[in-house]
N, C-alpha and C positions, 0 to 999 in steps of 0.2 A: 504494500500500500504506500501511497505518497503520502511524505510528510510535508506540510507547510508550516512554518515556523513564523508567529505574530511575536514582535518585540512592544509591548504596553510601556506608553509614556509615560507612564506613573510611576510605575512599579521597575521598570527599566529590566524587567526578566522577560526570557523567551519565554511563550506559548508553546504549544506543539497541536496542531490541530492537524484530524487525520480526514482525507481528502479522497475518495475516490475518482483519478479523470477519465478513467477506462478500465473496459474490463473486455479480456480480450480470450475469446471461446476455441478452442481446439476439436474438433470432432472428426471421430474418423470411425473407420465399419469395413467389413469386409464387403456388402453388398451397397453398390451405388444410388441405387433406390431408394434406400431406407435411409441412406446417408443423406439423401438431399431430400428427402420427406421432413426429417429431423429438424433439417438446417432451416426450411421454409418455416418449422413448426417455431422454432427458436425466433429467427427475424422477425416474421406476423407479432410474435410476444412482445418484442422488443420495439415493433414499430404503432401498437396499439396504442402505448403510453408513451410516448412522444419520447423515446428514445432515437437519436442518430446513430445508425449501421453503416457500418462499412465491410462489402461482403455479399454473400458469401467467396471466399478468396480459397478456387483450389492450388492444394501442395500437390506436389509430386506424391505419385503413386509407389507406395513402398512394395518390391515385388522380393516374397523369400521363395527361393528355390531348392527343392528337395529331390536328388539322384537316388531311387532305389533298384538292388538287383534284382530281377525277374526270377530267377533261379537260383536258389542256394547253396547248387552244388555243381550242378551240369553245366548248364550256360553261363559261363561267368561275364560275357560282353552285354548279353541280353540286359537291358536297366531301360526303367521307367522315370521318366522326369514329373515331377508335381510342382504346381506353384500356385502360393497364395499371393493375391493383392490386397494390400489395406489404403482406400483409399482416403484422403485426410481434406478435411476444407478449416476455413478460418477467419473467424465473424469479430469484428470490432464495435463495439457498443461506445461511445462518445459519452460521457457525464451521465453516467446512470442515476435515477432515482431510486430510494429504496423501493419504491411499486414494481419497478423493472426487478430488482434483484430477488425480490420476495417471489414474484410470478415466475421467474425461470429457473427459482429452487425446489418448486412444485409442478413443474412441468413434467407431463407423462409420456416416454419417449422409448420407443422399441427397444426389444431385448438385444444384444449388439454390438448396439454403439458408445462408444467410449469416449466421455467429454472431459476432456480439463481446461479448469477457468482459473484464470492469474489477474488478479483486480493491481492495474498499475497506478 
């Protein structure tokens, strides 16, 4: 979280007042679908209560790769190749309100997907 720091003329001591100016959403899924079902579901919340978005912002697609042997004894060239994608997108919320942050703490959001939120 950001710190803003008020200096009082009276008292001639720092404040410390804490400040949210963004909060900034990670989301990512194996299926793209749902992934951008999610992300729509997220914005519309964010854009209800007069929240400024910026977004949805896709990342590169993370692709793991897995070489398995077809045979465990005989054919040892025979190998099958698998591969997962997780695909990631990335939502910027502008000066959120507590209404904005309460709403997209109770937000009900397919089984899946995987969010992490970092309030700057």
């Amino acid at each position: 979280m950001a710190t803003a720091v008020k200096i009082d003329k009276k008292k001639k001591k720092p404040e410390v007042t804490d400040q949210i100016q963004k909060i900034r959403i990670r989301v990512a899924a194996y299926e793209h679908k749902i992934l951008d079902a999610s992300v729509k579901q997220i914005v519309d919340t964010a854009l209800r209560y007069d929240g400024i978005v910026e977004g949805p912002i896709p990342l590169p697609t993370e692709i793991k790769k897995y070489t398995v042997n077809r045979g465990a004894f005989v054919h040892k060239n025979a190998r099958e190749q698998f591969e997962m994608r997780i695909h990631k997108r990335l939502i910027d919320i502008q000066n959120p309100s507590p209404k904005i942050i309460e709403h997209l703490t109770t937000l009900n959001l397919p089984s899946g997907v995987n969010i992490d939120v970092k309030m700057i």
